[in-house]
C-alpha positions in Angstrom: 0.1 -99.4 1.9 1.6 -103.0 2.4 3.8 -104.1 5.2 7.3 -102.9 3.0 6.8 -99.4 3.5 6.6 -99.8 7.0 10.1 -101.1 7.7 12.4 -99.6 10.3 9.1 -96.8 10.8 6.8 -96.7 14.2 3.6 -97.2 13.6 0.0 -97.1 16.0 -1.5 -100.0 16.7 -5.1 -99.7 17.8 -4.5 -102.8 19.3 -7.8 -104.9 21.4 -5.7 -107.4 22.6 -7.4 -109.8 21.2 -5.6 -112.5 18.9 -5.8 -110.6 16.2 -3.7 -107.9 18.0 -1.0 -110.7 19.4 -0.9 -112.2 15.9 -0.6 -108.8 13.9 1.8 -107.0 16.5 4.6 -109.8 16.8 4.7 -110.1 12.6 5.0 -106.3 12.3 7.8 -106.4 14.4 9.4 -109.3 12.6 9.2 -107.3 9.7 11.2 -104.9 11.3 8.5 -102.5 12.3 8.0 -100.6 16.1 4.8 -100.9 17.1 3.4 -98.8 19.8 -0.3 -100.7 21.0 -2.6 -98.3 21.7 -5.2 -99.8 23.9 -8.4 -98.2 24.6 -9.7 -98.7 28.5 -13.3 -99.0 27.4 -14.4 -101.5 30.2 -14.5 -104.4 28.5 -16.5 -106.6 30.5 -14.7 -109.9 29.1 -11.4 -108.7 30.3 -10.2 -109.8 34.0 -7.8 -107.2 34.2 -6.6 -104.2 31.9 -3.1 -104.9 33.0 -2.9 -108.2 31.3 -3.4 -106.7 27.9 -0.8 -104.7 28.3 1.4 -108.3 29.3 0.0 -109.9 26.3 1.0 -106.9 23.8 4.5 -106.4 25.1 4.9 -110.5 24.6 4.1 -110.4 21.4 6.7 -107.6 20.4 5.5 -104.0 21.3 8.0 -101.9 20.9 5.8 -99.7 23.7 1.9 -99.6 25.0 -0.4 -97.1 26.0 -3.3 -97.6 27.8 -6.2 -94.8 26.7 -8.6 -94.5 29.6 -12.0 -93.7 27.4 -14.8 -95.0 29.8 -15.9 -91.8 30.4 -15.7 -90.6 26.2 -17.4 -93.8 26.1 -20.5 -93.1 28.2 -20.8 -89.8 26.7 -21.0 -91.3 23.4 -23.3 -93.8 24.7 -25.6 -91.0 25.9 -25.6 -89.4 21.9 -27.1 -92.8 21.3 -29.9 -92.8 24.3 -31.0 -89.4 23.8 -31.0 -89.8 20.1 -32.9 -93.3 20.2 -30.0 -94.2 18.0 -30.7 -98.2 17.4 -29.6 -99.3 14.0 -32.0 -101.7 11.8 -34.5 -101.2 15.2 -32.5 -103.5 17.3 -28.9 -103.1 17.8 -27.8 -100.3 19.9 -24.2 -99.4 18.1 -22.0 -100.3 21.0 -19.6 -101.5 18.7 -20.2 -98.3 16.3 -19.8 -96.3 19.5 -16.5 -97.9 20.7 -14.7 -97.6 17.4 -15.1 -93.5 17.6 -13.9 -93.3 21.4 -10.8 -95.6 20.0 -10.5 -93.4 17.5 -10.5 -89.8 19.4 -8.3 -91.7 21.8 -5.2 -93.1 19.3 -5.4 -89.9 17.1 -4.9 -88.0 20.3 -2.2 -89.9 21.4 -0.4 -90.3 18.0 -0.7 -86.5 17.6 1.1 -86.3 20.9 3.8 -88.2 19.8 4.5 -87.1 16.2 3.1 -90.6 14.4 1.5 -90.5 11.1 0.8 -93.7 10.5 -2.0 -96.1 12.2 -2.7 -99.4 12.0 -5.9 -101.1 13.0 -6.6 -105.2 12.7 -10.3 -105.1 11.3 -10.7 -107.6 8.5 -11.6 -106.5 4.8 -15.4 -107.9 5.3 -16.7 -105.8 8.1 -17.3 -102.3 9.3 -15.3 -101.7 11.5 -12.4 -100.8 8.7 -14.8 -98.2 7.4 -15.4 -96.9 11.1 -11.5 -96.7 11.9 -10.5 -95.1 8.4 -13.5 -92.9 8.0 -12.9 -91.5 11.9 -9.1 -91.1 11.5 -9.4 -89.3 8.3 -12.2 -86.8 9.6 -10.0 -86.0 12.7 -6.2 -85.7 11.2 -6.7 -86.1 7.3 -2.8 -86.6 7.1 -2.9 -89.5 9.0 -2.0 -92.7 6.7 -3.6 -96.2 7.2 -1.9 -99.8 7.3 -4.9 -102.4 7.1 -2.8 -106.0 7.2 -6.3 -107.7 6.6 -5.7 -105.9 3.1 -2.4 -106.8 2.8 -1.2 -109.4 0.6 2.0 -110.7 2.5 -0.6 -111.0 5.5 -3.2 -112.7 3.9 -0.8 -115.1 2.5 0.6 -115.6 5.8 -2.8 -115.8 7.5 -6.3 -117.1 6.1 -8.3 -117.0 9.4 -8.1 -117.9 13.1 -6.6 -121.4 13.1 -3.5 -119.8 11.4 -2.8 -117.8 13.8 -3.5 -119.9 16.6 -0.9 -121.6 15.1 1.2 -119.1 14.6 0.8 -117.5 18.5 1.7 -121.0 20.0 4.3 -121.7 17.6 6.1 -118.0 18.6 5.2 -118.9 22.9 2.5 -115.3 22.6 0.1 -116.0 25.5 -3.6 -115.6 24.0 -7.1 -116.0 25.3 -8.4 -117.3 22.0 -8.8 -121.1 21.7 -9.7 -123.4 19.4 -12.8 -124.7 20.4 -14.8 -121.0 20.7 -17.5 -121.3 19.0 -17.7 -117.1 18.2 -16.0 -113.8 18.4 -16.7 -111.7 21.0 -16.4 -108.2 21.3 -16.9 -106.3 24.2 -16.9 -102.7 26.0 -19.0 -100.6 28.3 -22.1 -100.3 26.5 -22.6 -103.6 25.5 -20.9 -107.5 23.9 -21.6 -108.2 20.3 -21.0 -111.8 19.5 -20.9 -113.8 15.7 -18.5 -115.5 13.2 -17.7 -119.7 14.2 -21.0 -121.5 14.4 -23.0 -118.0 14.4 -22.4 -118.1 11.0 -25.2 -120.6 10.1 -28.6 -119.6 10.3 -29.8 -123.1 12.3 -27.4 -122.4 15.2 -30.1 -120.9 17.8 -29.1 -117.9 19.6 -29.1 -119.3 22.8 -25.5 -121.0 21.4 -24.3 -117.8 23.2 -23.5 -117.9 26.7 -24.1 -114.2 27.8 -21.6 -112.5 29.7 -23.6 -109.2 30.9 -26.2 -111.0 32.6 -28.3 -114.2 31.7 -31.0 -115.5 29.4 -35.0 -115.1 30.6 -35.3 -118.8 31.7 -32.4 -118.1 34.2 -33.5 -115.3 35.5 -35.1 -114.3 39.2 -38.9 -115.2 39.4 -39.8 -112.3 40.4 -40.0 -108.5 39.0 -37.6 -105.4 40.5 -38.8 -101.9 40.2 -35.6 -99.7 39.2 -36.0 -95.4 39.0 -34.0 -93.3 37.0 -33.8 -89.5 37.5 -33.3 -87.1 34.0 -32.1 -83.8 34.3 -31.7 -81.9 30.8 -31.2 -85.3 29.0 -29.0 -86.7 31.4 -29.2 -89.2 33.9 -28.5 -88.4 37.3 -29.3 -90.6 39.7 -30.4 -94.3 40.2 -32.6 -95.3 42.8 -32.1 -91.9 44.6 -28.8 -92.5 44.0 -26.9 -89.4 42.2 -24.1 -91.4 39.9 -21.8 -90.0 37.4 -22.7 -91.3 33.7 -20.2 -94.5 33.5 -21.0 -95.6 36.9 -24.9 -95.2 36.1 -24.2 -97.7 32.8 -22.1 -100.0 35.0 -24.9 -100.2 37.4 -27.8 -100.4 34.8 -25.6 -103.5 33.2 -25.4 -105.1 36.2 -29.3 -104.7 37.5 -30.8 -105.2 33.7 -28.4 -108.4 33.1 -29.6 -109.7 36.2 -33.2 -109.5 34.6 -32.5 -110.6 31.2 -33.4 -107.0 29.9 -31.4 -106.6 26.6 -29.8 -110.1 26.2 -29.2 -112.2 23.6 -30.9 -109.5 20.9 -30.6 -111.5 17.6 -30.1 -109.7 14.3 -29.3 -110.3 10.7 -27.9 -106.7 9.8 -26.9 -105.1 6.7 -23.6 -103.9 6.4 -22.3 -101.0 5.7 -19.9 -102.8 2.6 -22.9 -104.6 1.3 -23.1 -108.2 2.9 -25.2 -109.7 5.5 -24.0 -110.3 9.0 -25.2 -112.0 12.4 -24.8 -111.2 15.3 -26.1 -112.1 19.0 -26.2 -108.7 21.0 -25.8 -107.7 24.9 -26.3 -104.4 26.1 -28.2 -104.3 29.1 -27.7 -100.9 30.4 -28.3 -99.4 27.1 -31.7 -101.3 26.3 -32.9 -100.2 30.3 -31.5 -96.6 29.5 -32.9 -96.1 25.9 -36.3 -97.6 26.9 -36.6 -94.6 30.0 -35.8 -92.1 27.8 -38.1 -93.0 25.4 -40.9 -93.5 27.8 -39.9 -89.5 28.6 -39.6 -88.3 25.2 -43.1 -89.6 24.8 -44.6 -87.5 27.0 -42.5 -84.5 26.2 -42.5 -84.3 22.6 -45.4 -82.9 20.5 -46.6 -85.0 17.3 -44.6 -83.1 15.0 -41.6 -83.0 16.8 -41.8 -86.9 17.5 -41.8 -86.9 13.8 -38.9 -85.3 13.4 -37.1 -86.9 16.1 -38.0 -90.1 14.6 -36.2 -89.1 11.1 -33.1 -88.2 13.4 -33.4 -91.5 15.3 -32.6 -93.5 11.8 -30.2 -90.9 10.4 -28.3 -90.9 13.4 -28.4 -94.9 13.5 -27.2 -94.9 9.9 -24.1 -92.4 10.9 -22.9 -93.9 13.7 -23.1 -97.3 12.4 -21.2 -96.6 9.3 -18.4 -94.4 11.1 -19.8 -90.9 9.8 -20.2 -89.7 13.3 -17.8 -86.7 12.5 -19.2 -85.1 9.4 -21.8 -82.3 9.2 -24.6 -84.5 9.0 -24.1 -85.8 12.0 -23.3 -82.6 13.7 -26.2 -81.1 12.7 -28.7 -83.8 13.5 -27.4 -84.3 17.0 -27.3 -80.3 17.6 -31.1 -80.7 16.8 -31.5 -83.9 19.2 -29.8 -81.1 21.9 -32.8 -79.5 21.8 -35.5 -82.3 22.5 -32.9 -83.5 25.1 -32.6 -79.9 27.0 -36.6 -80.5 27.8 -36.4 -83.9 29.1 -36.3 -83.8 33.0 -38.2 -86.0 34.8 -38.5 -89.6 36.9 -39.1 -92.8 35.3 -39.7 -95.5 37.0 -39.8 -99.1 35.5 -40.8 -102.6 36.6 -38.0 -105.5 35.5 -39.2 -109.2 34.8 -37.3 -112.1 32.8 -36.2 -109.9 29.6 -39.2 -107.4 29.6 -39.7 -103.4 30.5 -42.5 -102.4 32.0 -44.1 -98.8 32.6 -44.7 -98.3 36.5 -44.9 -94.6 36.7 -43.6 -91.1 35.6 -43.1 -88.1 38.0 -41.9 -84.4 38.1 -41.8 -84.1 34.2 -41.1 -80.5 33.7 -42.0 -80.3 30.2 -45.0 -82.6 30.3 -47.6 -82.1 27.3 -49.6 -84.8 29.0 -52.6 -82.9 31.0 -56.7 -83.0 31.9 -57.4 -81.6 27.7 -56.9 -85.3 27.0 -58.8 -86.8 29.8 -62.1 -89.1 29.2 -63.6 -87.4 32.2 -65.0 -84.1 31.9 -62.4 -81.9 32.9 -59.9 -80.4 31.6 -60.5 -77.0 28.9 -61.3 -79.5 25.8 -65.0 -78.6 24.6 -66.4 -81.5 22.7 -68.6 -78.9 21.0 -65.3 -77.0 19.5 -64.8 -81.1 17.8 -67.8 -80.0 15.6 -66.4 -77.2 13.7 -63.3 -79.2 13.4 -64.6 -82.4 11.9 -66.9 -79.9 9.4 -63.6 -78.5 8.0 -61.4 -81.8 8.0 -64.4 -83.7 6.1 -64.6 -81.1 3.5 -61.7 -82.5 1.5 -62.9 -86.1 1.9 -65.8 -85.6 0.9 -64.6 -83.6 -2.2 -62.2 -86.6 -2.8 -65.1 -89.1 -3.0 -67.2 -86.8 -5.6 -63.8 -86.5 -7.4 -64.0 -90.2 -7.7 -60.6 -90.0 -6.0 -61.4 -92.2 -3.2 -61.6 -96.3 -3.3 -65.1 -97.6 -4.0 -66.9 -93.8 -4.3 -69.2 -92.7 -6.7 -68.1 -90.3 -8.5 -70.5 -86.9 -9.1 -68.6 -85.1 -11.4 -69.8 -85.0 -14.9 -68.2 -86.9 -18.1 
């Protein structure tokens, strides 16, 4: 789909607010094209006020706006990702990947509301978010058409990159954030900031280039270590501190308390993505990393060794989904119906020690589901007989020692006869 078959139709916009969004938004409409932005409320930490996007869209030629409050989707989203241990490559916790879907259940919703068919979205031909928008849509209304202008060639003409349309905003008077000297891109929500492209780009810019915006690097922060509890009920986090919090407010308030400790700043990562290039990226999520690290502390003493197998599988596949906008399908249903069940046994307190970027155990309290008991002590209590070991060790060394007269095993001589 290219930009002529959009003329004199209304389109959605899943619009950030971003330059991008300015930039595409006020050369659809000099195309001749209504363009309803669709902004999703996800509490973007970078943005002063919602209000203003809404200023910034209608400036640059909205034909209308709509603001999609989706903190609390968000969170619950967010939560999928906790309870699942759902960190893709081992170090980036899908905030991104998780934004993109609540976008997506937001604008579908809305666009289904008012009768549009047709949704546009400003992620570039390079990256995944294009996959995550399309892939989403298509799962939720399959007759719902997409208009990518990064894929379009009248755009791309028009626009090769950033400077262009800086250009082009100040040319047209469309007040933007974006200037010229930002050395990265920035994007931002509830869970977390990812930050790359501009000098990110080149493998000898240090991380530190970044200057975080959820909290601070280790050097800067507090000398000394805070102790921070957090209450599970069924999977869920309930309260803070003693503190009974709904969901968003309890990731606002771990963002706040782990950036102040430098817990899940600046997390550097060379990924693969999902369209086949490398990418890098300098990551901030704070409340996730403090979250994520409870649970897992929980699931540790909850879950068995072959259900912590298992889970482990899920973790990656889950990771994998999310990342590459599959969050929808079967797959995905299925793997996070079997995460329910882990997550219906973990209730319990966790309580951690904070300290310039690092997590510490402190203690673990009123675990309902604890496997953790006096069988495993070193003392002599508990109704584990070292004598009942004997029997056990007879049976398990049968096979070895069958392997090694097989000649099966590294360095044994064999018995068996040529």
């Amino acid at each position: 789909m290219n930009v002529q078959d959009l003329k004199g139709k209304k389109i959605a916009f899943a619009a950030s607010g971003g330059l991008d969004s300015c930039t595409i938004t006020h050369w659809l409409a000099r195309q001749g094209v209504d363009v309803v932005c669709m902004t999703a409320d996800l509490g973007q930490p970078d943005e002063a006020s919602f209000e203003e996007i809404e200023t910034r869209m209608r400036a640059s030629g909205a034909a209308d706006f709509v603001g999609l409050p989706l903190q609390e989707t968000l969170a619950e989203i967010g939560l999928d990702v906790v309870q699942a241990q759902a960190c893709y490559e081992g170090r980036y916790w899908n905030t991104t990947g998780a934004g993109r879907q609540a976008i997506v259940q937001g604008v579908v919703a809305e666009m289904q509301k008012r009768g549009l068919t047709i949704m546009s979205h400003g992620a570039t031909g390079r990256g995944n978010d294009q996959v995550r928008f399309q892939i989403a849509a298509a799962m939720l209304d399959p007759a719902i058409e997409v208009y990518a202008p990064w894929r379009d060639p009248a755009f791309l003409q028009r626009f090769r990159g950033r400077q262009q349309m800086i250009d082009y905003c100040e040319q047209h008077g469309i007040p933007i954030k974006a200037t010229r000297g930002k050395p990265y891109s920035t994007d931002a929500n509830l869970l977390g900031l990812t930050h790359e492209g501009g000098l990110l780009e080149a493998l000898t810019t240090p991380a530190d280039l970044v200057v975080p915006a959820m909290g601070q690097w280790p050097e800067a922060a507090r000398d000394t270590a805070a102790a921070v509890t957090l209450r599970f009920e069924k999977g869920r986090p309930v309260a803070l501190d003693g503190e009974a919090l709904p969901l968003a407010d309890v990731f606002r308030r771990l963002n706040l308390l782990a950036g102040r400790h430098a817990v899940g700043i600046g997390l550097h990562m060379v990924e693969n993505r999902f369209v086949g290039v490398k990418s890098r990226g300098v990551y901030e999520a704070p409340g996730m990393e403090l979250l994520a690290t409870a649970y897992a502390l929980l699931t540790q003493i909850v879950l068995d060794r072959r259900a912590t197998e298992l889970f482990a599988t899920l973790s990656g596949y889950l990771a994998r989904q999310l990342y590459q906008g599959y969050w929808h399908d079967l797959g995905s249903r299925m793997a996070r119906t079997a995460v329910a069940e882990s997550a219906a046994l973990m209730t319990g307190t966790i309580t951690m020690s904070l300290y310039r970027g690092t997590v510490r155990f402190v203690s673990a309290s009123d675990v309902v589901h604890s496997l953790f008991n006096a069988d495993g002590s070193m003392e002599a209590e508990g109704s584990f007989d070292h004598d009942d070991a004997e029997g056990l060790l007879r049976i398990l060394t049968l096979n070895a020692r069958t392997l090694a007269r097989a000649g099966q095993t590294k360095g044994a001589k064999s018995s068996a006869v040529a």
